[in-house]
C-alpha positions as CSV (number, residue, x, y, z in Angstrom):
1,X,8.6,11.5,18.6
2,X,8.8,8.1,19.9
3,X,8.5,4.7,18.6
4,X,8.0,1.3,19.9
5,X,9.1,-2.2,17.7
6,X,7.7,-6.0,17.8
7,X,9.1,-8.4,16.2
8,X,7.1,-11.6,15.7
9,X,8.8,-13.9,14.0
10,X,10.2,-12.8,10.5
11,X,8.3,-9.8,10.4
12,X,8.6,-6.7,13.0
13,X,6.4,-3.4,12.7
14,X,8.0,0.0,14.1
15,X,5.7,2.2,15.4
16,X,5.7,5.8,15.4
17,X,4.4,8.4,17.2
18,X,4.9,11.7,16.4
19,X,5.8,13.4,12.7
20,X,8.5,12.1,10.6
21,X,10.8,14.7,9.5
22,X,15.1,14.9,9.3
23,X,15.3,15.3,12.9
24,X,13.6,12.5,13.5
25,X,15.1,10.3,10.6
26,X,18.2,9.6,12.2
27,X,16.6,7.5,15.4
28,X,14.2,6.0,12.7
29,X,16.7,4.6,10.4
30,X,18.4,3.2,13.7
31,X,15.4,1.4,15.0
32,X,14.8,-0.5,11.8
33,X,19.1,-0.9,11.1
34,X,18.8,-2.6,14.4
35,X,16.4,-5.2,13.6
36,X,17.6,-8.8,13.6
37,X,18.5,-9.8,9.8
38,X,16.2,-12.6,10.0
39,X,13.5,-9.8,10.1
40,X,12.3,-10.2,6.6
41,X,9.5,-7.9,6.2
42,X,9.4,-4.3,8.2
43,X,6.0,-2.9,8.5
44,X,5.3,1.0,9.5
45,X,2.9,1.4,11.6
46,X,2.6,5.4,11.5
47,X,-1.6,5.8,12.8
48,X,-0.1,8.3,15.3
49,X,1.7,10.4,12.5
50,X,0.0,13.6,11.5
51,X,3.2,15.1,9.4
52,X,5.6,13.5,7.2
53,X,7.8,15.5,4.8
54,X,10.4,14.4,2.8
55,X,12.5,12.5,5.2
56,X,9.7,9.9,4.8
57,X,9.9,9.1,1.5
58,X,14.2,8.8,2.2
59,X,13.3,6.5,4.9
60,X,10.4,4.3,3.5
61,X,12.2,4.1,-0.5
62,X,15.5,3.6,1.1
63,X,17.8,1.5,-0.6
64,X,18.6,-2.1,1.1
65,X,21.2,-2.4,3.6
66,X,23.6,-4.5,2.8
67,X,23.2,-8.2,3.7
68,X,19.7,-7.5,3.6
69,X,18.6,-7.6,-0.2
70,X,14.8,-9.2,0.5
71,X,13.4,-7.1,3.4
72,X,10.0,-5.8,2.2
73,X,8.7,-2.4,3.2
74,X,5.3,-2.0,4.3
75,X,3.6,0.9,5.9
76,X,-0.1,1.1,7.3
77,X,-2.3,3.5,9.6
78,X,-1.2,6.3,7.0
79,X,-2.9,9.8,7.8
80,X,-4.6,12.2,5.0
81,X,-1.5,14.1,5.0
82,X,1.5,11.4,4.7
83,X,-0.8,9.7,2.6
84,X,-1.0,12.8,-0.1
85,X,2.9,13.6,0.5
86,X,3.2,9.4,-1.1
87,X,1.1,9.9,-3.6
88,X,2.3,12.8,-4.9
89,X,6.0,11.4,-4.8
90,X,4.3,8.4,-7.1
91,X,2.6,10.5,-9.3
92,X,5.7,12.5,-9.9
93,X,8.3,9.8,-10.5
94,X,6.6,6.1,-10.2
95,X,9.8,4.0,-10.8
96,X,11.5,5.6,-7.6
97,X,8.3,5.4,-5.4
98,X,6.4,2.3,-6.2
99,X,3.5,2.8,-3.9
100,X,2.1,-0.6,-4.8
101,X,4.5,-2.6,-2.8
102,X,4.6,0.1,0.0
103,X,0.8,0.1,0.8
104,X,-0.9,-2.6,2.8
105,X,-4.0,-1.2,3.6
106,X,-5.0,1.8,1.2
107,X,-7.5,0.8,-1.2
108,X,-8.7,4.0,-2.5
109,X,-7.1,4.7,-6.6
110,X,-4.1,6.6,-7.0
């Protein structure tokens, strides 16, 4: 796994490359805990991520860092398979994965 980050003004997009599981959550959580806090909107760009298991959902629904109460979470490019991993998490507890404010570019029905 390897990832690659922009930032363009407020907003910076992470992109990832390679599956998203605890081993690779750590350097993950880094990359985006390392963006400038004037980054106000963080968007995933994971079109080269086949797999996801759990470790996404603790790194997309993770909980704000502190000092940085407003940065939205965004994720796009999402495969079949991280795609049905989300929307099961949704389906099975809504409140604690609100896919609504996490998809930017999936406009198919939950």
């Amino acid at each position: 796994m390897n990832t690659s980050t922009t930032v363009n003004g407020a907003t910076a997009s992470i992109t990832v490359r390679g599956d998203i599981d605890f081993d690779t959550l750590p350097p993950l959580r880094a990359a985006a805990d390392a963006l400038p806090a004037h980054v106000t909107h963080l968007l995933w760009d994971l079109h080269h991520t086949l797999f996801m298991d759990v470790a996404g959902l603790h790194l997309l629904f993770a909980p704000a860092l502190p000092g940085r109460p407003d940065r939205r979470i965004t994720v796009t490019g999402l495969r079949p398979q991280p795609l049905r991993l989300l929307r099961l998490a949704a389906e099975t507890n809504p409140a604690a994965f609100p896919l609504d404010r996490l998809l930017c570019d999936v406009r198919t029905p939950l």
